[in-house]
C-alpha positions in Angstrom: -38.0 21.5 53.0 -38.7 20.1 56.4 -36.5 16.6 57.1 -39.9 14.9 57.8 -41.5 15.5 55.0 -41.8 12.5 52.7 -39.8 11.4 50.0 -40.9 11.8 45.8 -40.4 9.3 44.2 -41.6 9.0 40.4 -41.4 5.6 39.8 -41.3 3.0 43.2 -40.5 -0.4 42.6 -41.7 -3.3 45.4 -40.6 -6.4 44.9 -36.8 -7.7 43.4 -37.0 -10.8 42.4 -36.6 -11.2 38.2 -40.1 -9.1 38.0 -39.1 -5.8 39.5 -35.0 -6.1 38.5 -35.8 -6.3 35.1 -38.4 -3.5 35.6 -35.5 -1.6 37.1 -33.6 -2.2 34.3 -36.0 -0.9 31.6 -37.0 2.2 34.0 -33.1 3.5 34.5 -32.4 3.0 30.9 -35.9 5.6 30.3 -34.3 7.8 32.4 -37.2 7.3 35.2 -34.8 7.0 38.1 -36.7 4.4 39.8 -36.7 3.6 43.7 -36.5 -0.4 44.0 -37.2 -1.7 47.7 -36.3 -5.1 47.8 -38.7 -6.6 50.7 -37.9 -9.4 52.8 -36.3 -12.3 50.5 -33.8 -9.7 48.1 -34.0 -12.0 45.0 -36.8 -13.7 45.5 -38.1 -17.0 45.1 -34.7 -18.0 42.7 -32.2 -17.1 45.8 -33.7 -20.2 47.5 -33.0 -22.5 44.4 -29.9 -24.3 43.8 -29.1 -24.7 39.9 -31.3 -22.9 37.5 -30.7 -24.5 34.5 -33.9 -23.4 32.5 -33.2 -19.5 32.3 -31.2 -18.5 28.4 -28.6 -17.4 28.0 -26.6 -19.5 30.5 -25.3 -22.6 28.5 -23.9 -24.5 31.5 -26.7 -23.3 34.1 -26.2 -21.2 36.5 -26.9 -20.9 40.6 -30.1 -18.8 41.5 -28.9 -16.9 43.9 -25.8 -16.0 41.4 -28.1 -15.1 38.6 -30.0 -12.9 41.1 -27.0 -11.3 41.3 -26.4 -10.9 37.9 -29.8 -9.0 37.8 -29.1 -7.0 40.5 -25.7 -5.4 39.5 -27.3 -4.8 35.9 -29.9 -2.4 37.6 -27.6 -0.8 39.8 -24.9 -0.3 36.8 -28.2 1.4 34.6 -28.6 3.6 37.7 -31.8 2.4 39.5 -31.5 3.3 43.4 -31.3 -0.1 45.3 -33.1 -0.1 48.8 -33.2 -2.6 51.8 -37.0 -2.4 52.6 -40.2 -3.9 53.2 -43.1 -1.8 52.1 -45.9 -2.6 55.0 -48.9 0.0 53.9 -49.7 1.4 50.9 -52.7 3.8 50.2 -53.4 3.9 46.2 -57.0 6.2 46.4 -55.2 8.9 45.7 -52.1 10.2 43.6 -49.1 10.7 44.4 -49.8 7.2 45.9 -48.6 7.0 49.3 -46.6 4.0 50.7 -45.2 3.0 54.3 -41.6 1.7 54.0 -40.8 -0.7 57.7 -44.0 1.0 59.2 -42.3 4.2 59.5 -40.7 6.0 56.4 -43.7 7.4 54.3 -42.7 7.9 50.7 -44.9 9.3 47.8 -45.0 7.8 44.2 -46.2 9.0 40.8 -46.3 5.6 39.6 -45.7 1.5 41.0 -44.7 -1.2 39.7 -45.5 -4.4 42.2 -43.0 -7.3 42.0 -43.6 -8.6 45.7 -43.5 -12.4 44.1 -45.3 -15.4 45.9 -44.4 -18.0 48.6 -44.8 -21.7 48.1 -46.8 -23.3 50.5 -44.7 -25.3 52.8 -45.6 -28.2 55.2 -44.0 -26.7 58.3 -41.8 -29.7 59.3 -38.3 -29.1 60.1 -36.8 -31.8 57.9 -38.7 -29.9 55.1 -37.0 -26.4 55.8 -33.1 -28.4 56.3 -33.1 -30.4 52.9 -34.5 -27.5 51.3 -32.2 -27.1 47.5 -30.9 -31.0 49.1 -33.5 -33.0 47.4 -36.7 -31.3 48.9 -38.3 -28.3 46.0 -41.3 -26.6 45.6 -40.9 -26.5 41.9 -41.0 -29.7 39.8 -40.4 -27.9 36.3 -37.8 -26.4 37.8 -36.2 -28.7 39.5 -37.6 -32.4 38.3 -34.5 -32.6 36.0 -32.1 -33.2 38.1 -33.9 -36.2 39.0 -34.2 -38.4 36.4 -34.6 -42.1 36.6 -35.2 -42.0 40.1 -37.6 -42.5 42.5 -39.1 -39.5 43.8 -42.7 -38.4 45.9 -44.9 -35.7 45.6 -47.3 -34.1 48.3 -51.0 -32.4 47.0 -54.0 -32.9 45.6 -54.8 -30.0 43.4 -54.4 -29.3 39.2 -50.6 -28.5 40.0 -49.8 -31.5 42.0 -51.4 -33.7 39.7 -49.3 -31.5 36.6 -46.4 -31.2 38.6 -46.6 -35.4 38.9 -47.8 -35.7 35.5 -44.2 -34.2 34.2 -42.2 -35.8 36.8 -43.6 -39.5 35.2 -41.8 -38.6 32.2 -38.7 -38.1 33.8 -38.6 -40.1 36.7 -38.7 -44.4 37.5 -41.5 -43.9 40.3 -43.8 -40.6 41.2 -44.9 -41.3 44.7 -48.1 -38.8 44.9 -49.2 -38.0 48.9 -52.5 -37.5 49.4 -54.1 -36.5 51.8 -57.7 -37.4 51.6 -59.4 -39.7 50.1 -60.0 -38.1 47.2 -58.3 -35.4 45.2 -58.9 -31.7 44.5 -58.0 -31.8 40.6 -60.3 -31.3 37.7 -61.6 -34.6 36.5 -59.3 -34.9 33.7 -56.3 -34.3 35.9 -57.2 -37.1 38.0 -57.7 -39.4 35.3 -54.0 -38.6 33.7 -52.9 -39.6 37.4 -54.6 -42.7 37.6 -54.0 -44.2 34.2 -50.1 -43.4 34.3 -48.5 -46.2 35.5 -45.1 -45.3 37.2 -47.5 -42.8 39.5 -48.5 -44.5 42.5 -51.0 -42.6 44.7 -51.0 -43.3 48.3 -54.6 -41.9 49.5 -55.5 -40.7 52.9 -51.8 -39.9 53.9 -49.7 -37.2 55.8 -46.1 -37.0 55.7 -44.5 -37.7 58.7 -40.9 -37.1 58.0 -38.6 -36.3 55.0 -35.6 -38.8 56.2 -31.7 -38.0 55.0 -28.8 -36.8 56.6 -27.6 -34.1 54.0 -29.6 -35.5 50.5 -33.5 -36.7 50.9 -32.9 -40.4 51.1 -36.5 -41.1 51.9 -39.8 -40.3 53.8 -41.7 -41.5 56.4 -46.0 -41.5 55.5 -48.9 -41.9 57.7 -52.3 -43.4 56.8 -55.0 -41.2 58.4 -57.3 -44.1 58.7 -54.8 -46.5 60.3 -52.1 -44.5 61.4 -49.8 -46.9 60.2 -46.4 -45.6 59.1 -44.9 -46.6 55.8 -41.3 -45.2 54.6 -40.8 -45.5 51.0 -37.0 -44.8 49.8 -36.8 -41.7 47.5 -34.4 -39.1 46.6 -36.2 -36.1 45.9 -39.6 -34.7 47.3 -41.8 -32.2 45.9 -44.3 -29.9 47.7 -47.2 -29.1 45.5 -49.7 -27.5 48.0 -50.0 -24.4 46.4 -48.4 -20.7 46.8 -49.5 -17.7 48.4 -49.1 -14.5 46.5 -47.3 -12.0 48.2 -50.2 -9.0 48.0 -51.9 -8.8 51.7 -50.9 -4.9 51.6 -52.8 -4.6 48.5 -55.9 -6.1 49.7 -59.1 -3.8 49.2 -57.2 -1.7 47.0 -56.7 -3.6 43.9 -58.6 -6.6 42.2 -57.4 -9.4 43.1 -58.8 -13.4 42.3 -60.0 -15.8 45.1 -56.4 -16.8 45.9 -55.3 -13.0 46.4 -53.1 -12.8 43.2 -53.8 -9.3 41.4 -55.9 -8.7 38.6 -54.3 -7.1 35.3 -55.8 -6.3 32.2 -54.7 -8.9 30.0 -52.1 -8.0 27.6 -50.7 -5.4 30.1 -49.3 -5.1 33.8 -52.0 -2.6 34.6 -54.1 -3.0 37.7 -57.7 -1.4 38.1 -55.9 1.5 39.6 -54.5 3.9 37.1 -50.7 4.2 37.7 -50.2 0.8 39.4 -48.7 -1.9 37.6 -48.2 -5.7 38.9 -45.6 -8.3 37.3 -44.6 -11.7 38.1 -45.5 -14.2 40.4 -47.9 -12.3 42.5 -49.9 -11.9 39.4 -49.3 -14.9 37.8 -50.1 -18.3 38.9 -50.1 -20.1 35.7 -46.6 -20.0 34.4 -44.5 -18.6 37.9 -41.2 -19.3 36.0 -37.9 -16.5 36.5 -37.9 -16.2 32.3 -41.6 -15.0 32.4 -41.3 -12.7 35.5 -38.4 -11.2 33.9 -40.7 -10.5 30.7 -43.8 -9.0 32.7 -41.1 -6.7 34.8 -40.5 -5.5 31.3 -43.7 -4.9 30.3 -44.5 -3.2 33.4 -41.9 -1.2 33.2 -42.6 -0.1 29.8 -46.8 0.4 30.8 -45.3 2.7 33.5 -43.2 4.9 31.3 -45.7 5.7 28.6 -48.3 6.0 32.1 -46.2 8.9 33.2 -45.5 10.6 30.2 -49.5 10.6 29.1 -50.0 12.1 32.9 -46.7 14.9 32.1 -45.0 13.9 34.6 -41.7 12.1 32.9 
């Protein structure tokens, strides 16, 4: 066999945050020697999260990027093969699916599981990206906890940013909501939640300026649109609520996907229009996006892929 030729592979993994370890996991212990590639951010979404105190089975919490860990010595120790690797093509109209590993190693799969996660939405200002895990989060359940009885703000305008405020009123003194426009994006009845809770004050046609702290969020620095007068209101932790991009762009045309580009899969399942390919986690779900769910649909998928391949003989 020529050196060039391009790697078999029955089962490929893409993706390793919880989703495609626990698929891992669940595919080394059915003896399907699976292939993980573990993309750009190895761990995903949790290895930018401080405490994680919301995932069983860890009494006393746990660090994210410590329980990534966890995951990922549990799959290597069932046997799955562990790759540094970005898959940058894939071509699913035919089987073995073909797939472009760093736009130059071709590898061939019987069957994929897709874990490539989603990215929150971020502002794009620097103070943002330096008190990241110091105060500043992109995940309210997540995160809102640690929190409580203070004063905090929110950024967005959608159903999650008005949900995302909504549980953040239980928990905090003040939820200061940023909006942008002068109007929100939310349903109806989201809006009118915002508006009648009281300890949720909505600043309308605002931009942040500047999230203002040394090492902690200490406060941030609004601008009125109309105005541009700059207000700073004292806070100590700031939510971003603008949304997330799922993580499928090399998907796109191949699979169905909904208006925000997460995939499509047959509810009940992790299976995808296309026979063989199997999504799990955050890039197909935008409802729940929490570690203890993506860990669940990585099983599923896992276990969808195993019975796939031995229906097709070839496991």
């Amino acid at each position: 066999m020529e050196n060039n030729s391009p790697e078999k592979i029955q089962l490929l993994i893409i993706g390793s945050g919880p989703a495609g370890y626990t698929a891992a996991i669940y595919a080394s212990r059915a003896n399907l020697k699976p292939v993980l590639y573990q993309g750009i951010q190895p761990g995903g979404q949790l290895t930018i999260t401080t405490e994680v105190e919301n995932y069983p089975g860890f009494p006393d919490g746990v660090q994210g990027p410590e329980l990534m860990i966890h995951f990922e010595k549990q799959a290597t120790r069932m046997g799955a093969d562990l790759r540094y690797g970005l898959a940058t093509a894939v071509d699913l109209s035919q089987r073995p699916f073909k797939v472009t590993i760093d736009e130059e190693k071709e590898v061939l799969a019987d069957a994929i599981i897709i874990a490539t996660g989603a990215s929150a939405k971020w502002l794009g200002i620097e103070s943002e990206q330096r008190l990241n895990g110091f105060g500043v989060s992109a995940c309210a359940v997540c995160d809102g906890f640690f929190f409580r009885g203070k004063e905090v703000a929110i950024v967005g305008a959608g159903d999650t940013a008005a949900e995302e405020a909504l549980y953040l009123s239980k928990l905090c003194s003040t939820v200061h909501m940023i909006v942008r426009r002068d109007e929100m994006r939310a349903s109806k009845i989201m809006q009118d939640r915002v508006k009648a809770t009281p300890n949720i004050k909505i600043y309308w046609n605002s931009v942040t300026d500047e999230i203002l702290g040394e090492k902690t969020v200490e406060a941030v620095r609004i601008q009125n649109t109309a105005t541009n007068e700059k207000t700073e209101i004292a806070i100590k932790g700031f939510f971003v609520a603008i949304g997330h991009q799922p993580n499928s762009g090399i998907f796109q045309g191949q699979l169905d996907m909904d208006e925000s580009g997460y995939i499509k899969t047959i509810p009940g399942t992790a299976k995808t229009n296309v026979e063989g390919v199997f999504a799990s986690g955050d890039v197909q779900d935008k409802i729940y996006r929490q570690a203890v769910t993506a860990a669940g649909s990585g099983c599923m998928a896992a276990l969808d892929a195993e019975r796939y391949l031995s229906e097709q003989g070839l496991h």
